[in-house]
LOKEFI-659681 format. One line per 2 residues: number of its first residue (from 1); their letters; for each residue x, z, y of N, C-alpha, C, O. Coordinates in Angstrom, 2 decimals, padded with zeros to 5 digits, m for minus. Layout:
<nodes>
NUM = A = X/Z/Y/X/Z/Y/X/Z/Y/X/Z/Y ~ ...
</nodes>
This chain:
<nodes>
1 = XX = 027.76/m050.62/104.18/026.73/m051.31/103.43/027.19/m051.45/101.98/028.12/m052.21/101.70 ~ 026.64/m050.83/101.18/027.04/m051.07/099.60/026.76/m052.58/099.14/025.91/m053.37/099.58
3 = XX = 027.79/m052.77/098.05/028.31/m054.16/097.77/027.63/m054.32/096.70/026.67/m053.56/096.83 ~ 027.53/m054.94/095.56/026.97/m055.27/094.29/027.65/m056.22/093.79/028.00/m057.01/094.67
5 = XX = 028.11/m056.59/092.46/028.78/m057.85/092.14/027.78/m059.14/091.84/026.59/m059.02/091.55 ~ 028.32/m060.06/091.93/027.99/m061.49/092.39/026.86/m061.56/090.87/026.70/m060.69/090.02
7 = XX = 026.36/m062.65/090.96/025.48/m062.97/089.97/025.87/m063.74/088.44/025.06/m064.28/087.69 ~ 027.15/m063.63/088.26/027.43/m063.99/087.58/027.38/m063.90/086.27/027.75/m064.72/085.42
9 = XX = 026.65/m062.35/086.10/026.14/m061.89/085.09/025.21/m060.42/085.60/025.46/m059.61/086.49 ~ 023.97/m060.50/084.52/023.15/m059.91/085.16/023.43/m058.22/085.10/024.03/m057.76/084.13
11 = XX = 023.12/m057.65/085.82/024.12/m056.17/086.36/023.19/m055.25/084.78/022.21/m055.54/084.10 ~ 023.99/m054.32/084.80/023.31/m053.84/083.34/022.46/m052.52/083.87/022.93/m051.85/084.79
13 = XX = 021.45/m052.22/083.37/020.51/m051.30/083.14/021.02/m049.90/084.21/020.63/m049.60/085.34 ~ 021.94/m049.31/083.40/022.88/m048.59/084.20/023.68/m048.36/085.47/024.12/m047.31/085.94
15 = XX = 023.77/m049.59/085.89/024.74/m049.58/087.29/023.45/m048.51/088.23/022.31/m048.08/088.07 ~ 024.35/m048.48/089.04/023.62/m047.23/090.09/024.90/m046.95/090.56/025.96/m047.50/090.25
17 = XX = 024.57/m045.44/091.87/025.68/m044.39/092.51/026.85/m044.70/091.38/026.65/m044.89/090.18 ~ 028.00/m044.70/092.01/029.26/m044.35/091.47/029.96/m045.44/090.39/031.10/m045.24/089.97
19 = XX = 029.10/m046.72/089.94/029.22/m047.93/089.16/030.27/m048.34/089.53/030.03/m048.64/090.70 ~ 031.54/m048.63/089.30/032.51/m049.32/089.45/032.52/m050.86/088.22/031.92/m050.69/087.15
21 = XX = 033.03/m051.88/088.40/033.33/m052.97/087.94/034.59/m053.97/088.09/035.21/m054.11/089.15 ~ 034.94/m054.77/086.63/036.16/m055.60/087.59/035.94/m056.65/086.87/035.51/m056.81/085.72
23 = XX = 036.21/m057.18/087.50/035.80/m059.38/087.08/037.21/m059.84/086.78/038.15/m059.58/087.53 ~ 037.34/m060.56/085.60/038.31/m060.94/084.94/038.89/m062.21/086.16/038.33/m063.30/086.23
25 = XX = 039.79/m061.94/086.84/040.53/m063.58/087.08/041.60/m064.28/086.74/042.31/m065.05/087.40 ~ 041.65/m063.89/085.55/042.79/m064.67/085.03/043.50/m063.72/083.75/043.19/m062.58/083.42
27 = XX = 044.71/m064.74/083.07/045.46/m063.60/081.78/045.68/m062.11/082.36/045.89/m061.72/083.51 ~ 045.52/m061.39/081.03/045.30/m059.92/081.83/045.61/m059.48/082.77/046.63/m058.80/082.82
29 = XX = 044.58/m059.79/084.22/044.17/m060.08/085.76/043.02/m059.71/085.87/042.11/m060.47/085.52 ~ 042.76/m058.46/086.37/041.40/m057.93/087.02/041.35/m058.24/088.12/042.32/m058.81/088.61
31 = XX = 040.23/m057.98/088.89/039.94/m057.38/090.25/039.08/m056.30/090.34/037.89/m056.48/090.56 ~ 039.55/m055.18/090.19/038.12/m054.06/090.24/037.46/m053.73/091.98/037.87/m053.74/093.14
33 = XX = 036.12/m053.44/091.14/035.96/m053.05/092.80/034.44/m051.93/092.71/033.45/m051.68/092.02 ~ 034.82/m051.73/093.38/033.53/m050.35/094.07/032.55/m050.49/094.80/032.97/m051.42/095.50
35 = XX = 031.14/m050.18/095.33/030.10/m050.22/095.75/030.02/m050.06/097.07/029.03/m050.15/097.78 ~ 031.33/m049.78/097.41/032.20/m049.27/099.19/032.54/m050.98/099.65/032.51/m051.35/100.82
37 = XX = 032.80/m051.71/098.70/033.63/m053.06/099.28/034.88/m052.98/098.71/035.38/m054.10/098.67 ~ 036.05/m051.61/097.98/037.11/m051.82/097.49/037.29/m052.60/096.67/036.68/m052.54/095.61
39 = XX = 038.30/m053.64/096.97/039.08/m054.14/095.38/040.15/m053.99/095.53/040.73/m054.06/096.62 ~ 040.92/m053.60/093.87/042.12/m053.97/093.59/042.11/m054.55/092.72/041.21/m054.82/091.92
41 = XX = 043.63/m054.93/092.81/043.95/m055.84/091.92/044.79/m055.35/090.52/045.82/m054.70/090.66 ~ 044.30/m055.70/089.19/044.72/m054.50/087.88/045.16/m055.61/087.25/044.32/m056.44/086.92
43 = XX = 046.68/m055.87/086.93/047.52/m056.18/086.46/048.86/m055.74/086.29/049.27/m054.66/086.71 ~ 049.71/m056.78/085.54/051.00/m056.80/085.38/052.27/m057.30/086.60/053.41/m056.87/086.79
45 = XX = 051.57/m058.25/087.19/052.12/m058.89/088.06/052.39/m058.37/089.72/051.85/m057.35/090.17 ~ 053.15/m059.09/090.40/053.43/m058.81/091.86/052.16/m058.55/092.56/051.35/m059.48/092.61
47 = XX = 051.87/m057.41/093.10/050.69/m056.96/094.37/049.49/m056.43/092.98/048.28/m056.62/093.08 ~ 050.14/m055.79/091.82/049.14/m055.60/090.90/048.82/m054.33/090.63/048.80/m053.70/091.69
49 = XX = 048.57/m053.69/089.77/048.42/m052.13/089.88/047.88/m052.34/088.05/047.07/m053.15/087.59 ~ 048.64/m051.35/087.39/048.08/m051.86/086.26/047.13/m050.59/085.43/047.41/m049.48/085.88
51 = XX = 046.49/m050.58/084.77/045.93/m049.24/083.96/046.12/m047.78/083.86/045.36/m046.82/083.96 ~ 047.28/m047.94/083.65/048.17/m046.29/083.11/048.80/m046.13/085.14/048.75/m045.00/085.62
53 = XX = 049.25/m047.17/085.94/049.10/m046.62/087.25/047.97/m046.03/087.27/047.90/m044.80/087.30 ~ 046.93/m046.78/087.26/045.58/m046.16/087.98/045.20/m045.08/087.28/044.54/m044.38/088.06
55 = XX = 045.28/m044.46/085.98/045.22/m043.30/085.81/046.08/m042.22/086.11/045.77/m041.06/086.36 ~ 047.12/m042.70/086.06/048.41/m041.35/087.07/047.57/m041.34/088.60/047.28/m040.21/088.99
57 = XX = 047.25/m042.22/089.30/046.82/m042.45/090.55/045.32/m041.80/090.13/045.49/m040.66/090.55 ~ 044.58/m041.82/089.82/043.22/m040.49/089.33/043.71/m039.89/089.67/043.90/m039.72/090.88
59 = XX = 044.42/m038.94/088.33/045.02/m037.63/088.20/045.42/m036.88/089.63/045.00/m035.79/090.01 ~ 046.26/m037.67/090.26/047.28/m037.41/091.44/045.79/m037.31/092.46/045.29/m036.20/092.69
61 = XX = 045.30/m038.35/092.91/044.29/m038.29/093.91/043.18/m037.46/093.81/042.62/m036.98/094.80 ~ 042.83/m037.27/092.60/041.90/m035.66/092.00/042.21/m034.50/092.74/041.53/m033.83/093.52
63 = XX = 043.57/m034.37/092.26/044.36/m033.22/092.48/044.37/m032.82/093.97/044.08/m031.70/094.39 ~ 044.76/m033.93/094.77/044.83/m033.80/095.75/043.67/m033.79/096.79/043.99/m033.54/097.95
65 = XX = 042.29/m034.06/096.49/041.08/m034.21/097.14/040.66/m032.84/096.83/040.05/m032.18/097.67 ~ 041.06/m032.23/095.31/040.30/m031.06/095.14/040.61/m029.60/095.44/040.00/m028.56/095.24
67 = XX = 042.26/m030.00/096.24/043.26/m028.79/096.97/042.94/m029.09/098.26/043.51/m028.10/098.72 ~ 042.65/m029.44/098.90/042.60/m030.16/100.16/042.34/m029.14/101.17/043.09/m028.72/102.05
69 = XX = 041.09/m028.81/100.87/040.03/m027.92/101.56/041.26/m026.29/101.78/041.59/m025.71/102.81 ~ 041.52/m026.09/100.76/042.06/m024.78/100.45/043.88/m024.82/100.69/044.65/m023.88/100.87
71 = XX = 044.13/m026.22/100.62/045.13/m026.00/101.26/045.47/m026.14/103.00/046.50/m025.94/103.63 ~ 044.37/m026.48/103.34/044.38/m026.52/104.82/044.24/m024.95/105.29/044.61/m024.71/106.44
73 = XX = 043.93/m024.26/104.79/043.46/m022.82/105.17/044.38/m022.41/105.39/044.40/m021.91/106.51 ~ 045.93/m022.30/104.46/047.17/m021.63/104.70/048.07/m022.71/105.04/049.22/m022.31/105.25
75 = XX = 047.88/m023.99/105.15/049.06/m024.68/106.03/048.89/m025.85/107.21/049.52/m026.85/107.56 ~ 047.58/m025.10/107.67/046.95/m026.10/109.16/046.00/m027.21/108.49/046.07/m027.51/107.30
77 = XX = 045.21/m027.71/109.29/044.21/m028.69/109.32/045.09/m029.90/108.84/044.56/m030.60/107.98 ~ 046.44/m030.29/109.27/046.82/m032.07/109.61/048.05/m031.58/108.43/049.00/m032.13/109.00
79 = XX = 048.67/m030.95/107.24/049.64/m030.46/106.69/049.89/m031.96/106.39/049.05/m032.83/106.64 ~ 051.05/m032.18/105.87/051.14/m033.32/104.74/051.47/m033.15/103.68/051.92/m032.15/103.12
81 = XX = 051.24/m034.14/103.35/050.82/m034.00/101.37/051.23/m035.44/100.40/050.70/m036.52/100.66 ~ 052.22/m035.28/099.27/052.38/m036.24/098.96/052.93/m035.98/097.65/054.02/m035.50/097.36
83 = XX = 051.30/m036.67/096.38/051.39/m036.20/095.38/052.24/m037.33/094.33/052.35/m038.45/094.83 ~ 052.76/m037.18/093.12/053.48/m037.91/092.38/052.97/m037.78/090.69/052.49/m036.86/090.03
85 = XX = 053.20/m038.63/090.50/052.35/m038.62/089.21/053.90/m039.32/088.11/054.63/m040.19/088.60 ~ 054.13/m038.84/086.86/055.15/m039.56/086.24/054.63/m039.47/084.59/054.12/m038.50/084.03
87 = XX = 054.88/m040.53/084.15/054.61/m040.40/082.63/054.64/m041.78/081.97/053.88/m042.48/082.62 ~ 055.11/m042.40/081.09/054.86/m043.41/080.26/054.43/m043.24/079.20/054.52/m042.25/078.48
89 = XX = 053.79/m044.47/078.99/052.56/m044.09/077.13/053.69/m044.35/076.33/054.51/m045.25/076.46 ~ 053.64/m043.53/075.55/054.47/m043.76/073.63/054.05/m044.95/073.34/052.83/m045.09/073.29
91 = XX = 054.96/m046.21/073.05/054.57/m047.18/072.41/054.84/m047.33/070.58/055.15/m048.32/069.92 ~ 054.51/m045.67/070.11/054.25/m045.84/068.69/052.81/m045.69/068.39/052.36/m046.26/067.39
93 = XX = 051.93/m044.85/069.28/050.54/m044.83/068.87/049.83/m045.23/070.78/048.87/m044.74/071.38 ~ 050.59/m046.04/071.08/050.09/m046.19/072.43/049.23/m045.39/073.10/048.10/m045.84/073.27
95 = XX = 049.49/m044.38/073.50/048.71/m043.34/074.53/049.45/m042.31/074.98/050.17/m041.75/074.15 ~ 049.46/m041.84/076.34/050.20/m041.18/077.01/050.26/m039.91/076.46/049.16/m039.37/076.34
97 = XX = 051.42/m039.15/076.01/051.54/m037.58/075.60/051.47/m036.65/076.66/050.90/m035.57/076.52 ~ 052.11/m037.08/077.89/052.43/m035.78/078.73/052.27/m036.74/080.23/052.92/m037.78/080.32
99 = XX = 051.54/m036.39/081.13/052.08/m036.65/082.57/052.14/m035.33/083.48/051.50/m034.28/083.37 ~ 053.22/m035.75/084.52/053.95/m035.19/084.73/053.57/m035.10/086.67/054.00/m036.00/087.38
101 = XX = 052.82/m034.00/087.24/052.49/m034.12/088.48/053.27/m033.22/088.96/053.49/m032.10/088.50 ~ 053.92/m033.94/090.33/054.86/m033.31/091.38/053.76/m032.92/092.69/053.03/m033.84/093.07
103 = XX = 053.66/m031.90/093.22/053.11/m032.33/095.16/054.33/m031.36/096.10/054.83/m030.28/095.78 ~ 054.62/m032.29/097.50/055.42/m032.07/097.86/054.73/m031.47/099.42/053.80/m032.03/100.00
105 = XX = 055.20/m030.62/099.76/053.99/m029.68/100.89/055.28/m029.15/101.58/056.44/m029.26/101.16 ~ 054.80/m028.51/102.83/055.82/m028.21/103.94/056.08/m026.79/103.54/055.04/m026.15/103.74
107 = XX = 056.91/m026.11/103.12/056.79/m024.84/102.46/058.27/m024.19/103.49/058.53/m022.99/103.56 ~ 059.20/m025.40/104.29/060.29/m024.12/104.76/060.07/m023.11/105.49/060.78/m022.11/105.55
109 = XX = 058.69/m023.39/106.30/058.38/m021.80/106.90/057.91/m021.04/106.21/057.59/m020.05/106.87 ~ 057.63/m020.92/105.00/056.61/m020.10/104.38/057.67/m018.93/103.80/058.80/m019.37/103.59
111 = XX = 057.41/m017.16/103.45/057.65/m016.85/102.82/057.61/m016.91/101.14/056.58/m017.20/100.53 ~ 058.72/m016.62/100.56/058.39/m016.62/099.04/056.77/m016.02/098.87/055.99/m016.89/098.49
113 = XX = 056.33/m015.01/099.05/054.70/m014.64/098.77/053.80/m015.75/099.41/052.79/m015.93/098.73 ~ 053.86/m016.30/100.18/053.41/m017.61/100.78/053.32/m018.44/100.17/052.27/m019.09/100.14
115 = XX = 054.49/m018.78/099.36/054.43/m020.06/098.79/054.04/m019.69/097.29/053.75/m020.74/096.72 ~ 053.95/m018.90/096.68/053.37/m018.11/095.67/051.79/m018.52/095.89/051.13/m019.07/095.01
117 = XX = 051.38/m018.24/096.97/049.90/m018.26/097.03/049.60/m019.52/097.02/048.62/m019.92/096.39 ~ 050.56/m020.50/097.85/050.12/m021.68/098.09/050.09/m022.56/096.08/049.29/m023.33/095.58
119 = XX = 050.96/m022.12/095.69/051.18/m021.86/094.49/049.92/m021.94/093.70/049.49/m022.89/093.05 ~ 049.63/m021.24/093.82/048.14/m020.23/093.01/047.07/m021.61/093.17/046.66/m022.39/092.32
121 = XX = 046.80/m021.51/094.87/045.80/m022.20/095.48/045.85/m023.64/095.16/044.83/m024.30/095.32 ~ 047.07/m024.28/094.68/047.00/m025.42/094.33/046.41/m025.65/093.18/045.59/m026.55/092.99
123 = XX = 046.89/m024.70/092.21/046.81/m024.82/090.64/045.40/m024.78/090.22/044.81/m025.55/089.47 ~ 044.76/m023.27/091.10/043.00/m022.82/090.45/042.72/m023.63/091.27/041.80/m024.11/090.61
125 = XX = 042.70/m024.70/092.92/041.84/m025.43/093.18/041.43/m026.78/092.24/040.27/m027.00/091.88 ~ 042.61/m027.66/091.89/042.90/m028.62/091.18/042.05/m028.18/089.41/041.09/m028.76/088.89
127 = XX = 042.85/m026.97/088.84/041.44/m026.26/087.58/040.68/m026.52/087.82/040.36/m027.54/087.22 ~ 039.60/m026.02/088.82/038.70/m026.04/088.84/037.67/m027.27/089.50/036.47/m027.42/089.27
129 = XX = 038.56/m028.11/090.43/037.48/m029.29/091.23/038.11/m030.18/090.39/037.21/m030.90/089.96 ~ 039.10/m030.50/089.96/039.31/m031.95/090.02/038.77/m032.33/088.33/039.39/m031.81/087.40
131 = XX = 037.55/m033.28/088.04/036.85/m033.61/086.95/037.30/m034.46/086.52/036.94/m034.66/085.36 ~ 038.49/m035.65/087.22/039.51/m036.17/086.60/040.31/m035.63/085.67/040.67/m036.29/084.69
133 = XX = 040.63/m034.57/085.83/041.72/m033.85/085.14/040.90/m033.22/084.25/041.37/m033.39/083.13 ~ 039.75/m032.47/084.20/039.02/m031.70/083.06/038.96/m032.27/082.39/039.40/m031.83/081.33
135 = XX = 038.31/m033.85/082.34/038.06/m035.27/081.83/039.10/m035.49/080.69/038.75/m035.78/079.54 ~ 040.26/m035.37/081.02/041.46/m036.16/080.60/042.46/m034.97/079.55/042.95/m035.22/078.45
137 = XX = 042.53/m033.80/080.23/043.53/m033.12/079.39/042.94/m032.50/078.26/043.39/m031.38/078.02 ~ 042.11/m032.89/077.55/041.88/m032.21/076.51/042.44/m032.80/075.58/042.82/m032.18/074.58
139 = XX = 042.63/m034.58/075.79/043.84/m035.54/075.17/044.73/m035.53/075.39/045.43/m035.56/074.38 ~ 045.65/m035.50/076.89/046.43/m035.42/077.55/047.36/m034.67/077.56/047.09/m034.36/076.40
141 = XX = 048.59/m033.82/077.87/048.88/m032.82/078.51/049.32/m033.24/079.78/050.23/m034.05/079.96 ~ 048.66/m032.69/080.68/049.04/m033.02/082.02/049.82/m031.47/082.81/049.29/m030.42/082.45
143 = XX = 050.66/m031.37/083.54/051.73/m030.42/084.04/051.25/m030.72/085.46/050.75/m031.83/085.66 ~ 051.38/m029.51/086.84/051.65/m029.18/087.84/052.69/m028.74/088.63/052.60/m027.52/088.70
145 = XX = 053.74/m029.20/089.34/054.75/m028.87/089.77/054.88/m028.95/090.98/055.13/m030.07/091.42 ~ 054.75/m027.66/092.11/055.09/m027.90/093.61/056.40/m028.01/094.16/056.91/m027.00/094.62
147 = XX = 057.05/m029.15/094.17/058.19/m029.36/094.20/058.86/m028.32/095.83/058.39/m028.45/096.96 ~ 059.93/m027.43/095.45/060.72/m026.85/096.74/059.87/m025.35/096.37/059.88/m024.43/097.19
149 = XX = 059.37/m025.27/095.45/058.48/m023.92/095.21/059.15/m023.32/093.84/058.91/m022.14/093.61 ~ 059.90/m023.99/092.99/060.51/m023.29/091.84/061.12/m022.22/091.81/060.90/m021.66/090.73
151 = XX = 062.05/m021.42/092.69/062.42/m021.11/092.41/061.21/m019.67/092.81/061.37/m018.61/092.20 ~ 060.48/m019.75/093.47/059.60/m018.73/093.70/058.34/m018.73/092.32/057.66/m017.75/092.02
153 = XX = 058.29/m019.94/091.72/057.60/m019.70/090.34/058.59/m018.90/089.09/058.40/m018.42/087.97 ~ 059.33/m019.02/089.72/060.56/m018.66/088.07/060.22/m016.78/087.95/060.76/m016.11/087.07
</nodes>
């Protein structure tokens, strides 16, 4: 059942599909939340999650929703998958220069041409689906790295 935020102020013109919101509770203390029922909590503090997380956490979860499909094809339906996101903003013009994505995939059975492909399939799926990332790197530089696959990229 989709959620709506409380009445506390009247919802703007715009909200609809895909509207996200977060209600201030306190010194810089969000709660965001989604039309699903999600909240988190966007801060500094203990059990918090703060800004520049939640955009490494985009990036990373983009990436990984938009390989998904295509990586199940060459490494089973149930593979596991576990993406990493690294980067801190420059605090001379405050905004992130470079982040830095790791994904870590079951590759010891694979041949080197295997993991080449898996390679490939990560990179043009993520190009091309993930609108997080189209979104973002034109400011950004954002990097791809299948970690245990280097030496077959070199």
């Amino acid at each position: 059942m989709p959620t709506v935020p409380d009445d506390t102020f009247e919802l703007p013109e715009d909200f609809g599909p895909g509207s996200v919101w977060a209600d201030r509770t306190g010194h810089r203390t969000l709660v965001g939340r989604n039309q699903r029922g999600v909240e988190i909590r966007i801060g500094h503090g203990e059990g918090e999650i703060n800004p520049g997380e939640l955009l490494r956490l985009a990036l990373i979860g983009c990436a990984g929703m938009s390989s998904d499909v295509n990586l199940a094809r060459r490494l089973g339906e149930d593979f596991p998958m576990r993406l990493w996101a690294h980067g801190t903003s420059d605090e001379s013009d405050n905004r992130y220069h470079r982040i830095e994505e790791q994904v870590q995939l079951p590759l010891e059975d694979l041949t080197p041409e295997q993991i080449q492909t898996v390679v490939k399939v990560f990179s043009r799926a993520v190009a091309a689906g993930c609108t997080v990332e189209r979104t973002v790197v034109p400011g950004v530089e954002v990097t791809h790295r299948v970690l245990g696959a280097e030496a077959e990229q070199a």
